[in-house]
N, C-alpha and C positions, 0 to 999 in steps of 0.2 A: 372570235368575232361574236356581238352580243345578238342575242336571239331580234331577228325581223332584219339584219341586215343580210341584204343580197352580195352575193360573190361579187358583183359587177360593182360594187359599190367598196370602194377601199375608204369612206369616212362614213358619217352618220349622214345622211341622206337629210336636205334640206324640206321639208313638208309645208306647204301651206294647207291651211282649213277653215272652209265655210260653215256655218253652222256652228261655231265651234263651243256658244251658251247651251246649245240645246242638250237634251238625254244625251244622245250619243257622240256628240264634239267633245263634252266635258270630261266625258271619261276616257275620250281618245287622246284627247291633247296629255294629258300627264302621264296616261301611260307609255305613248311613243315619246314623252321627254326622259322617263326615267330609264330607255335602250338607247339613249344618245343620241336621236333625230333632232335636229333646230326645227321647230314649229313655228311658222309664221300663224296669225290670226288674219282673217279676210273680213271685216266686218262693216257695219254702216255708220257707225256713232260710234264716237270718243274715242278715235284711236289711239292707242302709246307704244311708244320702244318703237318694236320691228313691225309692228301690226301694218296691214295695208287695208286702204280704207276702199270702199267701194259705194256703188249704188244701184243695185241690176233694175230697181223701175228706171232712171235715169240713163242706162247705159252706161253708165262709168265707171272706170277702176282706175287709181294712180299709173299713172306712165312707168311703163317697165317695171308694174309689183312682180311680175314672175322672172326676172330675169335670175338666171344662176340658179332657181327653183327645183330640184328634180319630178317632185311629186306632187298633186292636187288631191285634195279628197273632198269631195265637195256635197253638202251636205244641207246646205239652206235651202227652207221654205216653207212659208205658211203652213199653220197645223193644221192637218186634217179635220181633227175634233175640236177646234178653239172654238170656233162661232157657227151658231145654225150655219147649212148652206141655203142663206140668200145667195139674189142673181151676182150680187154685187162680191161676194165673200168666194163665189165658187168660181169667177174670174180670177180675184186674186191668191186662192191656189194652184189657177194653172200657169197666170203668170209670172209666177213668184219663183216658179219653178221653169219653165223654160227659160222667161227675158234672163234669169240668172244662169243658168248653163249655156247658154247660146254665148256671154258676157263671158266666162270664162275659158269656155272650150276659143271663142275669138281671143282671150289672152292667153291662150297656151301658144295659138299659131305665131299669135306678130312676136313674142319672149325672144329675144338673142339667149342662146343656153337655158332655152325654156324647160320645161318640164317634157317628162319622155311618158308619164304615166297619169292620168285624171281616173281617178275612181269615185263615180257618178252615183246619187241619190237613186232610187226609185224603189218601186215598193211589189209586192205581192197582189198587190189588188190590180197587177196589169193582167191580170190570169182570169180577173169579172168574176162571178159566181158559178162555181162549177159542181156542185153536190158533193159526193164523194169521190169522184176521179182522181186521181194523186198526179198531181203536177209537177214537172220537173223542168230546166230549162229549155228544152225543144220542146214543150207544149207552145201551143197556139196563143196568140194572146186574147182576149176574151172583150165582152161588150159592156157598158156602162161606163157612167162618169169619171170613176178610178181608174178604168184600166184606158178612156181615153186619156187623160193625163197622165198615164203614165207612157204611155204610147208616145205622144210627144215630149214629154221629157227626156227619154231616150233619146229621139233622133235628134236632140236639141245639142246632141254633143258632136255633132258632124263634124267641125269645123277642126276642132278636137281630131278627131281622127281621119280627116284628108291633111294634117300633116305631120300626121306617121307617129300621134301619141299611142302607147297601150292605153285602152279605152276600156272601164269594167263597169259595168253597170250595176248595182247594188240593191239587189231585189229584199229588200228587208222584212220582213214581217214582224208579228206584233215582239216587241223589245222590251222584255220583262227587267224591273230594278225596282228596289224599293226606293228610290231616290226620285222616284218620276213616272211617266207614263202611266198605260193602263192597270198595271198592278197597284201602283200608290192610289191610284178612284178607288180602287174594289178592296183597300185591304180596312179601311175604319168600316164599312158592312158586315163582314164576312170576319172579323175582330170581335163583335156585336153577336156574334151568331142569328145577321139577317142573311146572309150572301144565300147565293142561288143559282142555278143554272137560267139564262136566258131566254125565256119562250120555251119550245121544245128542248134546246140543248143538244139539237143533234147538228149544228152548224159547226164545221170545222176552226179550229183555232189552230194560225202555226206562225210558232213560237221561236224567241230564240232571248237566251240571257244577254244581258249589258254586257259581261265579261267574253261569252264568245262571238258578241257582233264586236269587241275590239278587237279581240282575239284574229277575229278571219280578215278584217282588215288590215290590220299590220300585217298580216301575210300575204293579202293580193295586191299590199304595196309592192312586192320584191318577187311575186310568183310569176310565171308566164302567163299565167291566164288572161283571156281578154275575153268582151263580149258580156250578157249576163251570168250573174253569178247568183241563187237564192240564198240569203243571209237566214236563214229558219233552223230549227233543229231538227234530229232526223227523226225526231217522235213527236211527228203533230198530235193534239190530243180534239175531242171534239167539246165543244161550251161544257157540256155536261161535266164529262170528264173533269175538265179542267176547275170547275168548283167543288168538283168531290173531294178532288187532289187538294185544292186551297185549303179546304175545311178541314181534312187529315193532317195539315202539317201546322196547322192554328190548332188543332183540338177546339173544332167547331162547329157546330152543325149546320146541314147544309140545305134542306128538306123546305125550304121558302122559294120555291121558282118565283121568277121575275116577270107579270106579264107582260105584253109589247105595249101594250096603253100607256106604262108609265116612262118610261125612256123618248119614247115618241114624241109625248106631249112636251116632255123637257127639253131634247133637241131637234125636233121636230122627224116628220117620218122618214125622208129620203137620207140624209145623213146617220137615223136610229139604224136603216137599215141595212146601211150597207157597213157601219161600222161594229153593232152587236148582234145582228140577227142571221147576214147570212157570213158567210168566210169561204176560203181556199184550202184543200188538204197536198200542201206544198211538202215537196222533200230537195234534201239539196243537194242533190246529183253531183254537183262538182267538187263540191267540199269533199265528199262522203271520199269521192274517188281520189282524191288528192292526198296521198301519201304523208305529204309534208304539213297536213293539219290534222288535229284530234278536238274535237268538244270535249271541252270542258262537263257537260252538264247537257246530257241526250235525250234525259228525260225528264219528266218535268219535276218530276218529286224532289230528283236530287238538285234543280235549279231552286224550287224553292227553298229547303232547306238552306241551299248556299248564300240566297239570298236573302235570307229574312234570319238566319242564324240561327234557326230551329234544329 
């Protein structure tokens, strides 16, 4: 039986996937195609083949796209760091992300042979700013704008789970790849020998590679687990750290901190803040204890390395 298939499952498991352009769709969809899973695409524009078309502002999804479906993994929603937060931009983060899981977790329930499992978006920052305390998933969840919208995007999968789906919640943090996200901004810097730790440097970063945020998801497609799950590695590093490390494995110096003036003024203060200044020092408790998975890449040296092919 090919690795990510569940006992309970005698074929390849049929997947659909939201999100599926983004960092982490892209790289999920071909590696659950190349274990034998059928991928459906959930998207909004230009459907083809199998894709099912949707539109979470609108409430819509094609009539019976989940039917026969086993799994969801649902991943759409407005970027955190795409555009300052105006009033107008930080609505359509929250609603980007509930109206579409409320829209989904309701198409799991009405599905004839619908889906038995949805594994739900959300992020690390439902945890707020917490200093150095190390977080795991029975901490509390925390205050500010991130962790209210993360707060509701959990419960947005209710619907989902009053009819008896596994429900996992996908507490991700930051998702290192050189193909995308925060490491492809920071790497023509710190290439240059400008890069730097941000402000102080003493704000936690927690991390996790492209390869083991697929990695853990094709395994809480077919694991028992339900409830939150943190997608991070189990060596968070703090800002500091984590540009010493970059600069070691570029052979590049790193001695130019970043003051908060100049991030600020580019995406303004409330969004500078709470995406480069402060962080969470998250560990992931359930992975860690879960037998049936191993990281790849625990620490951050050896992620970069893997990723940048140094």
């Amino acid at each position: 039986m090919a690795e990510g298939l569940d006992r309970s499952y005698a074929r390849p498991m049929r997947v659909a996937i939201t999100g599926s352009t983004g960092l982490i769709g892209s790289a999920l969809k071909p590696h659950l195609e190349s274990l034998g899973h059928d991928v459906i695409r959930v998207v909004r524009s230009n459907p083809s083949g199998t894709d099912v078309s949707w539109s979470p502002a609108q409430g819509r999804i094609d009539p019976g796209a989940l039917d026969g479906v086993d799994a969801v993994v649902h991943l759409a929603g407005a970027g955190i760091g795409d555009k300052r937060w105006t009033d107008d931009y930080k609505r359509e983060l929250l609603e980007s992300r509930t109206k579409g899981t409320t829209l989904i977790s309701e198409a799991i329930a009405a599905a004839t042979d619908g889906p038995k499992v949805l594994l739900s978006g959300s992020a690390i920052g439902i945890y707020g700013a917490r200093g150095d305390e190390e977080l795991t998933e029975t901490s509390t969840t925390g205050d500010g704008f991130l962790a209210d919208i993360c707060v509701q995007w959990e419960q947005a999968t209710g619907a989902a789970d009053a009819a008896g789906a596994r429900v996992v919640h996908l507490r991700t943090g930051i998702v290192l790849s050189a193909k995308g996200g925060a490491l492809k901004k920071q790497l023509p810097l710190f290439k240059f020998g400008r890069g730097g730790k941000m402000g102080s440097g003493n704000q936690w970063q927690s991390w996790i590679s492209i390869d083991d945020e697929v990695a853990a998801i094709t395994h809480l497609l077919t694991s028992d687990t339900s409830g939150a799950v943190n997608l991070t590695a189990p060596k968070p590093v703090t800002n500091g750290e984590f540009a010493d490390t970059l600069g070691d494995v570029l052979h590049r110096p790193t001695f130019l901190p970043i003051p908060k003036f100049g991030p600020k003024l580019l995406l303004g203060g409330e969004l500078a803040d709470n995406l480069l200044f402060t962080g969470q020092r998250v560990l992931p408790a359930i992975l860690d204890a879960d037998a049936g998975f191993t990281f790849q890449h625990p620490d951050l040296a050896t992620a970069l390395h893997a990723l940048l092919g140094k």
